[in-house]
ChimeraX commands (.cxc) that place a marker at each C-alpha (Angstrom):
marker #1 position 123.89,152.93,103.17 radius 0.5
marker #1 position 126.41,152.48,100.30 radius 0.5
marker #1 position 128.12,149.50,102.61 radius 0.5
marker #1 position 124.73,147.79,103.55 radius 0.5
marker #1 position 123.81,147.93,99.73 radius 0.5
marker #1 position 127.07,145.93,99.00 radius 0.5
marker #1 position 126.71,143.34,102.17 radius 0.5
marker #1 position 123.06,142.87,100.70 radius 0.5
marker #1 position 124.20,141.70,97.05 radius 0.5
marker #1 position 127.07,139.96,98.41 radius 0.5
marker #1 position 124.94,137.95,100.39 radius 0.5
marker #1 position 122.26,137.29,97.55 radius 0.5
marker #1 position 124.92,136.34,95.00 radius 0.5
marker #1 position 126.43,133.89,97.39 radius 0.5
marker #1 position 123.05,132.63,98.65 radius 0.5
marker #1 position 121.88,131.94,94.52 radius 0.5
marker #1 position 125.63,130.51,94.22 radius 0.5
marker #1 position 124.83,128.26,96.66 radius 0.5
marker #1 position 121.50,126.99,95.69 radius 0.5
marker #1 position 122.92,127.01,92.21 radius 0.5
marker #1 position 125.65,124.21,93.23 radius 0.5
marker #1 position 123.57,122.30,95.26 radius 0.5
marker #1 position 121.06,121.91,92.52 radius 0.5
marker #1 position 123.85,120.58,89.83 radius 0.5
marker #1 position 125.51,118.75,92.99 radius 0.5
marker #1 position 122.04,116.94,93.10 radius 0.5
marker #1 position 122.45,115.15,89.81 radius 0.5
marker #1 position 125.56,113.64,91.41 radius 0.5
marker #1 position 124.20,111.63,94.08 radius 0.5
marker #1 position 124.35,108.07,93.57 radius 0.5
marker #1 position 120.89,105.97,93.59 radius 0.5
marker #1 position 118.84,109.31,94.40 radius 0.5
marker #1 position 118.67,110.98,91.42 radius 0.5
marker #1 position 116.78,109.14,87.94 radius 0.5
marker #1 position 118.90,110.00,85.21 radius 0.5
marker #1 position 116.87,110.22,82.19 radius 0.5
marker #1 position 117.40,113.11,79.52 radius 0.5
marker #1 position 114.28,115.27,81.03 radius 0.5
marker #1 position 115.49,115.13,84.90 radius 0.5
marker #1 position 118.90,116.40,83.55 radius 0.5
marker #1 position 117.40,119.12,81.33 radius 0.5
marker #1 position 115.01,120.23,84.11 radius 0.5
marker #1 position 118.37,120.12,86.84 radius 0.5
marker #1 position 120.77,121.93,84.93 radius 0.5
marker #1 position 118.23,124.40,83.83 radius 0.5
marker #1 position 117.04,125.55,87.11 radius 0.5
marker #1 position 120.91,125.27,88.69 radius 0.5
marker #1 position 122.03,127.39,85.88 radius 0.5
marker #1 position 119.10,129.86,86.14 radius 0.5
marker #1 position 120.78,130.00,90.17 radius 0.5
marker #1 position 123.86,130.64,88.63 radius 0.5
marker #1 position 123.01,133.19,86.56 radius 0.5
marker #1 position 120.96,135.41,88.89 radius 0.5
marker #1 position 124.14,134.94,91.53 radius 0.5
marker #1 position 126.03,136.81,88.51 radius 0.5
marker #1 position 123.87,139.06,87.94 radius 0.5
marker #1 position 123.36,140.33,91.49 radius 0.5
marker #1 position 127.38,140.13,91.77 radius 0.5
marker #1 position 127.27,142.82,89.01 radius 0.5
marker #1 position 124.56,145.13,90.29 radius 0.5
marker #1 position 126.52,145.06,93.28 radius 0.5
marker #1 position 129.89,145.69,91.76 radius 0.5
marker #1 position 128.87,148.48,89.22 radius 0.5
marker #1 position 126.11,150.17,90.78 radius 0.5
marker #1 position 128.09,151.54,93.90 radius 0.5
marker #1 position 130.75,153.70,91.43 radius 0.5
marker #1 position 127.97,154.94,89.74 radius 0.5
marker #1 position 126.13,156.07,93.40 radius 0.5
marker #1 position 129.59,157.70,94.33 radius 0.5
marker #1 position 129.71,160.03,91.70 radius 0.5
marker #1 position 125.90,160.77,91.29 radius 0.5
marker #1 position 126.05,162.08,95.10 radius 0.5
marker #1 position 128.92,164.66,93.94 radius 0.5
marker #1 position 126.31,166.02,92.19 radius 0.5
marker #1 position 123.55,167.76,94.44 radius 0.5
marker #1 position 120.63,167.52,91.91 radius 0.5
marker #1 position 120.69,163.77,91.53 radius 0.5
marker #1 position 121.74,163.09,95.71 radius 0.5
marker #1 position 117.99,162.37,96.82 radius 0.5
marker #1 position 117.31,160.55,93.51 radius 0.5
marker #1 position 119.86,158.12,93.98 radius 0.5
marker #1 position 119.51,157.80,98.28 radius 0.5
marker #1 position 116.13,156.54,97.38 radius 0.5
marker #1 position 116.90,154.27,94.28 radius 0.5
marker #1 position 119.74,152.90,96.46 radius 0.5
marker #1 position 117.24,152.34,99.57 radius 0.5
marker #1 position 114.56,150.49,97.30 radius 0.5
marker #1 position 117.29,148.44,95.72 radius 0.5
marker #1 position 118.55,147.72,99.02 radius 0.5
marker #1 position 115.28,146.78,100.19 radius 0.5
marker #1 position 114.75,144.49,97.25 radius 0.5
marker #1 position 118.16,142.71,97.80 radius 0.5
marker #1 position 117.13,141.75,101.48 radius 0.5
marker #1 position 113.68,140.33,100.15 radius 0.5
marker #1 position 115.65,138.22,97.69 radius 0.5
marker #1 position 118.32,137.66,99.96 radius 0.5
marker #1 position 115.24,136.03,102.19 radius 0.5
marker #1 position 113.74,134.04,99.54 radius 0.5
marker #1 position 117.28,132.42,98.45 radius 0.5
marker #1 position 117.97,131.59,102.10 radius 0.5
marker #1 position 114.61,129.87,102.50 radius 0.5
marker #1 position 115.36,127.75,98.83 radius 0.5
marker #1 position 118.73,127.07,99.90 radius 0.5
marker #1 position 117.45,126.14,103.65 radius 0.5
marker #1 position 114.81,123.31,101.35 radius 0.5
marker #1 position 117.33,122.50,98.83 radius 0.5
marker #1 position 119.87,121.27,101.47 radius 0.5
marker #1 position 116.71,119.32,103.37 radius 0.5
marker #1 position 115.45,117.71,100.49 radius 0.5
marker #1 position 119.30,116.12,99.74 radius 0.5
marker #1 position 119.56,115.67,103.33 radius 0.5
marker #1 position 116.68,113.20,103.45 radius 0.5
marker #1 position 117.67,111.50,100.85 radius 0.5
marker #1 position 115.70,112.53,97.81 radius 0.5
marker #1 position 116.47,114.23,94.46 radius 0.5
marker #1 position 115.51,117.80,94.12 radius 0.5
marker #1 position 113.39,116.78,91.23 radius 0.5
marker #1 position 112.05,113.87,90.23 radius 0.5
marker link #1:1,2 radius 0.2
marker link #1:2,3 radius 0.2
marker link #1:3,4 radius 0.2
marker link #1:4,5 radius 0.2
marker link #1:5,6 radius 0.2
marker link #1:6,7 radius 0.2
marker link #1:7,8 radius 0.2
marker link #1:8,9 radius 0.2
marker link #1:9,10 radius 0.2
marker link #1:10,11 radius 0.2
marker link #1:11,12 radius 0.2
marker link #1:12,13 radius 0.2
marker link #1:13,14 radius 0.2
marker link #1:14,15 radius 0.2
marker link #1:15,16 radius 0.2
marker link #1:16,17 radius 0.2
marker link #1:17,18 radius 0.2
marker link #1:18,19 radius 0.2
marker link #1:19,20 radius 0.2
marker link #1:20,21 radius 0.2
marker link #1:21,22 radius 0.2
marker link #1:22,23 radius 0.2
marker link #1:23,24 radius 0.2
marker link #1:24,25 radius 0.2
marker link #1:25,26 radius 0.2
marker link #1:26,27 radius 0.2
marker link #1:27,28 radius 0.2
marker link #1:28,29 radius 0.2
marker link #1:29,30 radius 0.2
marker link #1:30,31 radius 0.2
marker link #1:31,32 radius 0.2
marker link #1:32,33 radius 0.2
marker link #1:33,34 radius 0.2
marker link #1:34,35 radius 0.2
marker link #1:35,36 radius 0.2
marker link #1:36,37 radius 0.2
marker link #1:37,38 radius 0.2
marker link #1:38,39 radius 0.2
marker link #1:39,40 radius 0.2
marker link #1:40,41 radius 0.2
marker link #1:41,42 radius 0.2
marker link #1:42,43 radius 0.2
marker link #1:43,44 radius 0.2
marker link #1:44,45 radius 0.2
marker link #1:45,46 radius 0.2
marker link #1:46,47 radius 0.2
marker link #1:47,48 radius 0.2
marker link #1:48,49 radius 0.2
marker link #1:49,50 radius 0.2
marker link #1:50,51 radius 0.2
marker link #1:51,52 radius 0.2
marker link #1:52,53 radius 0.2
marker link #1:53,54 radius 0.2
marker link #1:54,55 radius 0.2
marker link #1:55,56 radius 0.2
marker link #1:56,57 radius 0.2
marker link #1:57,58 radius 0.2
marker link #1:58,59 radius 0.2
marker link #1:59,60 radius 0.2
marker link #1:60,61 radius 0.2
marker link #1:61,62 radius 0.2
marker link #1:62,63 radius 0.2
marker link #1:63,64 radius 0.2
marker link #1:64,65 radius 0.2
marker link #1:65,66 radius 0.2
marker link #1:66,67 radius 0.2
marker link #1:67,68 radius 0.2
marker link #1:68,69 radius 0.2
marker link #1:69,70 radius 0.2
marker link #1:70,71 radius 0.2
marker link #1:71,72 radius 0.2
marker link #1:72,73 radius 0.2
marker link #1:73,74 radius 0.2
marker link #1:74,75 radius 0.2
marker link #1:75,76 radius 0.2
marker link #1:76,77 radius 0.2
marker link #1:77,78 radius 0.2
marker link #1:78,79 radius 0.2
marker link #1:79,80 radius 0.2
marker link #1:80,81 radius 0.2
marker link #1:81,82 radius 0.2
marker link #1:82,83 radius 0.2
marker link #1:83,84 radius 0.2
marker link #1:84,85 radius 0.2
marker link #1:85,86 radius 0.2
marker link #1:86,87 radius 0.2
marker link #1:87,88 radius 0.2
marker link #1:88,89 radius 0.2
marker link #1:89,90 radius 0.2
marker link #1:90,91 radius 0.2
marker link #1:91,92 radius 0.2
marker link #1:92,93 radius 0.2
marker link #1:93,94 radius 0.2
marker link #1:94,95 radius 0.2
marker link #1:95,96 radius 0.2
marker link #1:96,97 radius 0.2
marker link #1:97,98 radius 0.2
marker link #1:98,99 radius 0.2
marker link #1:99,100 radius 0.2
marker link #1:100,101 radius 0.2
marker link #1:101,102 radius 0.2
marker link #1:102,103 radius 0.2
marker link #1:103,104 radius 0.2
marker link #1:104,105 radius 0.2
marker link #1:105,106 radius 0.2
marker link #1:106,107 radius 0.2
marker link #1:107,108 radius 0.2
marker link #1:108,109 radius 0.2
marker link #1:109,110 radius 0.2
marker link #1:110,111 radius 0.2
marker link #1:111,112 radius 0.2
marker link #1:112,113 radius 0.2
marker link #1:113,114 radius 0.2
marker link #1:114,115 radius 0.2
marker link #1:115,116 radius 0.2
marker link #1:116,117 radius 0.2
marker link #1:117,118 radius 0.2
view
């Protein structure tokens, strides 16, 4: 469970890393994207809010599963945390979902030749 829980949060933190980079990348195009001071603001806003929720899924995955290892040594806390990991790892695939669907209309929306905003 421990090594679906880390595939899960790998995959979300890439997917939001992703959709993160293709927002800012958006700003780059030449002749689709207006450039005045509130399309910018609005861009690197939302591509840094991507950004930071890749991080932050990065680091539930990287310091969550230490803290799983040991609380299974102990036999009081074992079901507490099999079920805390499960929901967590439930939550990760819905988000993991959600990002794939942004990223899927992020890339479709440069791909036809329009800004992401604006």
């Amino acid at each position: 469970m421990l090594i679906v829980f880390r595939l899960v949060y790998l995959g979300a933190s890439l997917l939001a890393l992703a959709a993160g980079l293709l927002v800012l990348g958006s700003m780059a195009i030449p002749g689709r994207a207006p450039q005045t001071p509130t399309f910018v603001a609005i861009t690197a806003t939302v591509g840094g809010v991507y950004l930071l929720l890749a991080v932050l899924a990065w680091g539930i995955r990287r310091h969550l599963a230490p803290i799983v290892v040991h609380a299974t040594e102990q036999a009081a806390l074992r079901g507490n945390v099999a079920w805390l990991l499960g929901y967590l790892t439930f939550g990760g695939v819905l988000l993991c979902l959600i990002l794939a669907a942004m990223v899927y209309g992020i890339a479709g929306r440069i791909d036809q030749g329009f800004a992401i905003f604006g």
